[in-house]
DODRENRO-63011 format. One record per residue (C-alpha): x, y, z. Coordinates in steps of 0.2 Angstrom, whole numbers, padded with zeros to 4 digits, always signed. Example, Ala and Ser with C-alpha at 12.3 -4.5 7.8 and 13.67 -1.06 7.14 Angstrom:
2
+0062-0022+0039+0068-0005+0036
***
This chain:
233
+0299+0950+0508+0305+0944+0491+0298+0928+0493+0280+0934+0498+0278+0947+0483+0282+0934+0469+0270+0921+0478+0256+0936+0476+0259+0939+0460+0258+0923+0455+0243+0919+0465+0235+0935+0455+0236+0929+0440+0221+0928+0433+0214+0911+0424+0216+0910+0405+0200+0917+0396+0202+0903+0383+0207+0903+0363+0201+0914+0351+0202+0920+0336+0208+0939+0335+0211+0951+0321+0233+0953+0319+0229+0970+0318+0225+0970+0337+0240+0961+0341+0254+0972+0349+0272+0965+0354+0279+0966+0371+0293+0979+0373+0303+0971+0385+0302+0953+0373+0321+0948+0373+0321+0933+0364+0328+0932+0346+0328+0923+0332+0341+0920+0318+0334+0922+0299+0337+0905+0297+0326+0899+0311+0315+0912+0307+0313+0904+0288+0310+0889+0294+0295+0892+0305+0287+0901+0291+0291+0889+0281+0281+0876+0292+0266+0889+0295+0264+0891+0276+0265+0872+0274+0254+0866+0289+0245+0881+0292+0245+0876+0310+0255+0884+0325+0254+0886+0343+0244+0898+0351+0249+0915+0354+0250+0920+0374+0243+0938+0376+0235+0949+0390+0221+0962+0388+0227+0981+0391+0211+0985+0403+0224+0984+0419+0239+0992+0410+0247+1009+0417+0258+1008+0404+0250+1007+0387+0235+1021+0389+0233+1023+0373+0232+1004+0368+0216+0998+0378+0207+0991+0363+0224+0979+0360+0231+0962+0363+0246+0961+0372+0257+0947+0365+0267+0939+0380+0274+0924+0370+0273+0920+0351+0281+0937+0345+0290+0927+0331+0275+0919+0327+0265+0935+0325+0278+0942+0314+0280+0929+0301+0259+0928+0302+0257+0945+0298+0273+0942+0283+0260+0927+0277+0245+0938+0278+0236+0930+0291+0218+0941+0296+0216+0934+0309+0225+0924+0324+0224+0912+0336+0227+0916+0353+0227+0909+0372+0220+0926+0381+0228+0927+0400+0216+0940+0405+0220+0957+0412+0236+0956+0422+0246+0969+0427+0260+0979+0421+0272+0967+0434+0262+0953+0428+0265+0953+0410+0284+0958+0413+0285+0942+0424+0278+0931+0410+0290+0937+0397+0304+0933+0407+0301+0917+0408+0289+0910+0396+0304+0911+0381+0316+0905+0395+0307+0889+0398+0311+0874+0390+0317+0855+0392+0332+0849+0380+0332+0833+0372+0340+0817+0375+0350+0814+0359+0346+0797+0356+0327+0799+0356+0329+0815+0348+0338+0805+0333+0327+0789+0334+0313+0802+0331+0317+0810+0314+0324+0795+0308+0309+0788+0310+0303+0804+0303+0315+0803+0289+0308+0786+0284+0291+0792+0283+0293+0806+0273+0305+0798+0262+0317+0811+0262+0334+0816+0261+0343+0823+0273+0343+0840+0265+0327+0840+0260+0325+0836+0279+0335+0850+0286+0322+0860+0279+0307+0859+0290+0318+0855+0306+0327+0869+0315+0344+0860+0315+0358+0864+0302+0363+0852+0291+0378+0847+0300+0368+0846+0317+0356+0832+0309+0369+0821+0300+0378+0821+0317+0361+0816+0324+0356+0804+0311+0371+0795+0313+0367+0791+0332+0355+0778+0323+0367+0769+0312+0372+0752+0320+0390+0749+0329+0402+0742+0319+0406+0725+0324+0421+0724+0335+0436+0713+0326+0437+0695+0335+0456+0692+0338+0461+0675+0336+0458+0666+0351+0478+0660+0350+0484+0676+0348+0474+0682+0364+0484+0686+0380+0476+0677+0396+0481+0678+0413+0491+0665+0418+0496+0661+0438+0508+0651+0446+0514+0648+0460+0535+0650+0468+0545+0649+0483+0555+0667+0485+0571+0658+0477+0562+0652+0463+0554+0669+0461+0570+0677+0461+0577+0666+0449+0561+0668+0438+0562+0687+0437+0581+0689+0435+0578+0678+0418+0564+0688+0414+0574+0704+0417+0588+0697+0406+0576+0691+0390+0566+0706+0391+0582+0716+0381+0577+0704+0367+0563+0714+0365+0553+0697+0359+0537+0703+0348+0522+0710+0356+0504+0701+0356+0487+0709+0357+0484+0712+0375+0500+0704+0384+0513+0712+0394+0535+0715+0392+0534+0703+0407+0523+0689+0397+0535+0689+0382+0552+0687+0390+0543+0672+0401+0540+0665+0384+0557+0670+0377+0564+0659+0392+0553+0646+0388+0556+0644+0373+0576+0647+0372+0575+0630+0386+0566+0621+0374+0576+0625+0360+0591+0620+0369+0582+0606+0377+0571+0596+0362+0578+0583+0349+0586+0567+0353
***
């Protein structure tokens, strides 16, 4: 029963009458909007809308359909762009641009404004970063002066910003001082033999090497010792 309501109101919305240009004082917010916006974002978008003088269209209904808002037939119901419409108004805009969705019902709109805020991709961090370092570049900016027109903090675009830096170069030990793998091959007496001097020059504690094991140094404790004992005339 669920299922087959929300496929019929989704199949009843009607088709988007198209953009237009409408006067802000038509425009009337949703009360059931939920989304926010802190003052710092909220700066920042005004910020871009006085620079540009561009921004998406506002989503809004007419009120012809509306059992709710009697009084407010003549108005524009705004769906999605609430922010927008405020900081517009704040910059004195006359007149705005809007996507008209047509006369949808009471349900209808409440549907749209639960979801159209609630929306949204993420980015991938990489690209995200390639992109306004890219964008950095172009504008020949700082990062602050960056952090300005973006909606990340300062701190959220340095760490972004330092996805493009380059990997530092991994140290290259000496090739003498590397540990390899080394296999031979015993009888079990041998083997028993091997390990019980391995067990007795590992309390030497002989120095460690990049990468080797206890076992490898007191092999090489043995061997050594024996050709210590064993070399010169």
């Amino acid at each position: 029963m669920a299922k087959s309501r929300v496929a019929t109101a989704v199949k009843e919305l009607a088709p988007s009458d198209g953009f237009e240009m409408v006067s802000a004082d038509e425009l009337i917010s949703h009360p059931d909007n939920a989304n926010v916006m802190s003052a710092e974002f909220l700066e920042k978008l005004k910020g871009h809308i006085a620079r540009s003088g561009r921004y998406p269209a506002l989503i809004v209904r007419s009120l012809g359909n509306s059992q709710l808002h009697p009084d407010q037939q003549g108005k524009l119901q705004v769906l999605d762009g609430h922010h927008r419409l405020n900081v517009l108004k704040e910059l004195s805009y006359r007149k705005v641009r809007v996507d008209n969705w047509g006369d949808l019902s009471d349900a209808q709109a409440k549907l749209l404004v639960a979801t159209l805020n609630r929306l949204q991709g993420q980015d991938d961090p990489d690209k995200r970063a390639q992109l306004l370092g890219g964008l950095q570049q172009d504008l020949e900016l700082s990062s602050s002066q960056l952090t300005e027109l973006l909606p990340e903090s300062q701190a959220e675009l340095d760490k972004l910003l330092e996805l493009n830096a380059p990997p530092a170069e991994l140290a290259h030990p000496d090739d003498e001082q590397l540990a390899l793998p080394w296999t031979v091959f015993a009888t079990v007496e041998q083997i028993a033999v091997i390990e019980e001097a391995i067990a007795a020059a590992g309390e030497s504690s002989p120095t460690a090497q990049q990468g080797d094991t206890p076992q490898g140094r007191a092999l090489c404790f043995v061997a050594q010792e024996f050709l210590k004992t064993h070399s010169g005339p």
